[in-house]
C-alpha positions as CSV (number, residue, x, y, z in Angstrom):
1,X,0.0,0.0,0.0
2,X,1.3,3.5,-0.8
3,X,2.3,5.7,2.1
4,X,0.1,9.4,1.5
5,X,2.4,12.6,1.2
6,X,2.9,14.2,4.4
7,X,1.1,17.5,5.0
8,X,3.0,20.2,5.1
9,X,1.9,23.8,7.1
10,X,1.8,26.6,4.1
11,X,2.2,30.0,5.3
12,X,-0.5,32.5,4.7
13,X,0.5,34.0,2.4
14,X,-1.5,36.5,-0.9
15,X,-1.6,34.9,-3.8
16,X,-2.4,36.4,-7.2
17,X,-5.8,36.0,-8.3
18,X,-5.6,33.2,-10.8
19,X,-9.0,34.4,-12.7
20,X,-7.3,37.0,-13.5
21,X,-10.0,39.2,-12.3
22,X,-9.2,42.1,-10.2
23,X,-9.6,42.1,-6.6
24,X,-12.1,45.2,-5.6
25,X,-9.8,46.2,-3.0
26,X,-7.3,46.8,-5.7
27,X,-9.5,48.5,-8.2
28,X,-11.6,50.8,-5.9
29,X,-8.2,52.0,-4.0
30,X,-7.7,55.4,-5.8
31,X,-11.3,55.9,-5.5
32,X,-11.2,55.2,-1.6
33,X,-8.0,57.2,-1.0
34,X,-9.8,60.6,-2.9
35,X,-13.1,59.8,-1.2
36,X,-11.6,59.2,2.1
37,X,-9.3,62.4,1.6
38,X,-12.5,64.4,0.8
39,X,-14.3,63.2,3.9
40,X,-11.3,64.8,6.2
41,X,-11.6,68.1,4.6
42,X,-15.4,68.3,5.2
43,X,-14.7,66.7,8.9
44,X,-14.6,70.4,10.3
45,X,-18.1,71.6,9.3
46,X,-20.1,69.0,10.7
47,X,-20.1,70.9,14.3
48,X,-20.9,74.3,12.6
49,X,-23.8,72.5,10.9
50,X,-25.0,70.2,14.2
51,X,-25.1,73.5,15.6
52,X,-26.9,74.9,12.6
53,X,-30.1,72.5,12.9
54,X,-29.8,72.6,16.5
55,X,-31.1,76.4,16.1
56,X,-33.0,75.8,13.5
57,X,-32.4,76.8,10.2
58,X,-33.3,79.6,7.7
59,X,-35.0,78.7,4.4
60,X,-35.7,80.2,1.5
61,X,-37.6,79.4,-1.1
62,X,-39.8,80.4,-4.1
63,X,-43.2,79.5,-4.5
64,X,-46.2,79.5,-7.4
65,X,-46.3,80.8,-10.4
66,X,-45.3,84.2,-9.4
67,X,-41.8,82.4,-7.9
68,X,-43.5,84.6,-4.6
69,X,-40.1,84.4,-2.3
70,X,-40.7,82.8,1.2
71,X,-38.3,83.3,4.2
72,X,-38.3,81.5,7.8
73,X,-36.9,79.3,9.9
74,X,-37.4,75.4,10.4
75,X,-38.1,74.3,13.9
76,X,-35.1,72.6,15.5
77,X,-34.2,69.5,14.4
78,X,-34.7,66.9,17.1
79,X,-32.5,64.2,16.3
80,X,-29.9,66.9,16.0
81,X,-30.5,67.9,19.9
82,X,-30.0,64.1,20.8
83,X,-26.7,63.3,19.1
84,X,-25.4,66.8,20.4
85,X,-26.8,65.5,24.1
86,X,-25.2,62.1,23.7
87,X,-22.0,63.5,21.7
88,X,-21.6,66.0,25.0
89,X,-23.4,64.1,27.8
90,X,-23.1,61.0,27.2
91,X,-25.6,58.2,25.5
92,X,-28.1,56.5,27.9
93,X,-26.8,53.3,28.9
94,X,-28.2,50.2,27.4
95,X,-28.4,47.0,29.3
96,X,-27.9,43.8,27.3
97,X,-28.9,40.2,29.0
98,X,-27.1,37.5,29.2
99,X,-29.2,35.7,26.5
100,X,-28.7,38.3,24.2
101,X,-32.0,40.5,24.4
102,X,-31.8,44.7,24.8
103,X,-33.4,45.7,27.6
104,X,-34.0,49.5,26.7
105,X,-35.5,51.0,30.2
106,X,-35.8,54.4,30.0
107,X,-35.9,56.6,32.5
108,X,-38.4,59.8,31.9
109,X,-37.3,62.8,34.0
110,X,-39.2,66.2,33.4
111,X,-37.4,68.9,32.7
112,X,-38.2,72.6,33.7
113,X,-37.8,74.8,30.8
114,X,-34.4,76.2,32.4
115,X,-33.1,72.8,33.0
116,X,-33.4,72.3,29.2
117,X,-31.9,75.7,28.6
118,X,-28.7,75.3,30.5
119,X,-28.5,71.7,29.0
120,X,-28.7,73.3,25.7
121,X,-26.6,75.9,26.9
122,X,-23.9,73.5,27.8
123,X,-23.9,71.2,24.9
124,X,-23.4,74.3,22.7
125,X,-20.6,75.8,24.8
126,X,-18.9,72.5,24.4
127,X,-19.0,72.0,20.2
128,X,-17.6,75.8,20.2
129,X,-14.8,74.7,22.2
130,X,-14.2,72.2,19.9
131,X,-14.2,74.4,17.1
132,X,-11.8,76.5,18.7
133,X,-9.5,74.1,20.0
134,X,-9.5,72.6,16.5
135,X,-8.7,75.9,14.4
């Protein structure tokens, strides 16, 4: 009976693609790099405008036939308020079970008008320190 060729431990090592196809890593990588580059420089404003729809921001637009121009400003953008809260507060904490369920309690405190103010206040004071810290 023939002995069987002993296995032998390969390195892990990349090999050329053998389809000849290339791989999407490779192809895309220019295209990441300038995208990626892009995303840096527009880093910076996304304080300025989290601060923006946290005011609530000015519109203008034209409408009927007439192109009748129409000034104001949109309410406050909610969602806006919460990642600035969570981005300067911190995020509620979530408890996950053992078994793998979210247990998403929520605890409801009322607020007085000035409690939200100074909260406001606060998370505002702290995205313009970061602006200024990172000019």
């Amino acid at each position: 009976m023939a002995e069987l060729p002993a296995l032998v431990d390969r390195p892990a090592v990349a090999r050329p693609n053998r389809g000849g196809r290339p791989r999407k890593q490779d192809k895309f990588a220019a295209l990441y790099a300038a995208t990626e580059a892009q995303l840096h420089a527009l880093l910076p404003l996304v304080p300025v405008a989290l601060r923006e729809l946290v005011a609530g921001v000015w519109v203008e637009e034209f409408v009927g036939r007439e192109h009748a121009r129409r000034v104001y400003q949109q309410p406050p953008n909610i969602l806006a308020i919460r990642e600035l809260l969570d981005r300067t507060v911190g995020k509620t904490p979530v408890r996950v079970a053992v078994n793998g369920a979210v247990d998403h309690r929520v605890v409801v405190v009322e607020l007085t008008v000035a409690e939200r103010a100074r909260l406001l206040a606060l998370a505002l004071g702290r995205v313009q320190a970061e602006l200024e810290q990172g000019d």
